[in-house]
Structures are given as structure tokens and as C-alpha cells.
N, C-alpha and C positions, 0 to 999 in steps of 0.2 A: 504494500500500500504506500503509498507516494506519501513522502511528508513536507512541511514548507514551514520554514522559518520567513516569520513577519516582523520586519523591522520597523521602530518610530525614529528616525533620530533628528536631533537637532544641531547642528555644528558650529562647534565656538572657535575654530581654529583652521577655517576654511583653507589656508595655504599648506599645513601639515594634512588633513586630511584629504589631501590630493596621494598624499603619500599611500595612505589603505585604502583608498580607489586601486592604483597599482598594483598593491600588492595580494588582496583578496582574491582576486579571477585563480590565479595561481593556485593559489591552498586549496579552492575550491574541486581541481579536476580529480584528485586523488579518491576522493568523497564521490562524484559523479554528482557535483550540486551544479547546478545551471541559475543563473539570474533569470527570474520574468518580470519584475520591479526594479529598474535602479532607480530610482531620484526622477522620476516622470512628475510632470505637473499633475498635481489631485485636484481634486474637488470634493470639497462636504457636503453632502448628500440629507443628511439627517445630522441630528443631533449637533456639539459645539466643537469634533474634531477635525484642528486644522494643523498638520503635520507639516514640519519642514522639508523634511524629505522622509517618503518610503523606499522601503528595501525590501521583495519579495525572492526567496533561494528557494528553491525546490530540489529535494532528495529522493533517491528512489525508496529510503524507508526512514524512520525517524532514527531508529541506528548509525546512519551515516547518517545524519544531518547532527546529531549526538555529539558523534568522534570525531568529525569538520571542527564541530564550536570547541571542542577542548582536547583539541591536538597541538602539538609542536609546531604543525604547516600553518597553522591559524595564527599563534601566539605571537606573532612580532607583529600582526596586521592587528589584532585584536588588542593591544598594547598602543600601539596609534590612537585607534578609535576612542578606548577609554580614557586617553587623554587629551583629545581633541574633541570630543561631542557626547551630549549625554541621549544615552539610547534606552529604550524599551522593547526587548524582544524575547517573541514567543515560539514555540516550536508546536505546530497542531497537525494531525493526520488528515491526509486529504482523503478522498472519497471513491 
């Protein structure tokens, strides 16, 4: 079953955070996660959520999407991110 991590984030450090742009796609192929969300314009639809940028990953199971978020190949991009932008992200199984 396909799973996808849904990212909120917000970026306080737009010139470093060019950096895990770069470097994310990379750690990603090991995992077999694919982007279908990088940082496209949204729209609120309902309710008051107005995100700076989304980030949708998709994995072939939430196992790899798991071992992606807390491996080695992540941890220097993931180190970027939490120091340049504060994020909220979920990992839910798709359908």
C-alpha cells in the first residue's frame, strides 16, 4: 500500500534552504520516494489553512517512507531543514 508523507513548512532561511532542495531528491531514490508536491502554489479551500509551502513524497509503503525520514541519506538534508524552516509533517497510508 502506497504511503505519503505530507509536509507544512514555513522557511526562515530561504538562501540555506536552497541547500535541502539539492540535496533531498538524492536520499530520496534509495527509498523509491518520488515528489508529487514540491512548493506549488495552494489554495484554501475551507477552513483558515494557508501554508507557505507544501511538500507531498510518496513511498511504495510507509516502511520506506519510515527508513527515508530517519536514515543516514536523509540526515545532512534533514539537519538543513530543521535549521532553516519550521515544519509539520505527517506520514498517512494511501489507499
Amino acid at each position: 500500500m502506497p504511503a505519503y508523507i505530507i509536509v507544512e513548512v514555513k522557511i526562515n532561511d530561504p538562501v540555506q534552504y536552497e541547500d535541502y532542495k539539492k540535496l533531498t531528491p538524492i536520499s530520496l531514490a534509495k527509498y523509491q520516494g518520488k515528489f508529487i508536491v514540491r512548493g506549488g502554489k495552494s489554495e484554501a479551500l475551507e477552513g483558515g489553512w494557508d501554508p507557505q509551502r507544501v511538500v507531498v513524497l510518496e513511498f511504495p509503503n510507509k516502511e520506506l517512507a519510515r527508513s527515508w525520514w530517519a536514515s543516514g541519506d536523509y540526515a545532512p538534508a534533514k539537519a538543513i531543514r530543521q535549521r532553516t524552516a519550521e515544519t509539520k509533517m505527517i506520514l498517512v497510508e494511501g489507499y
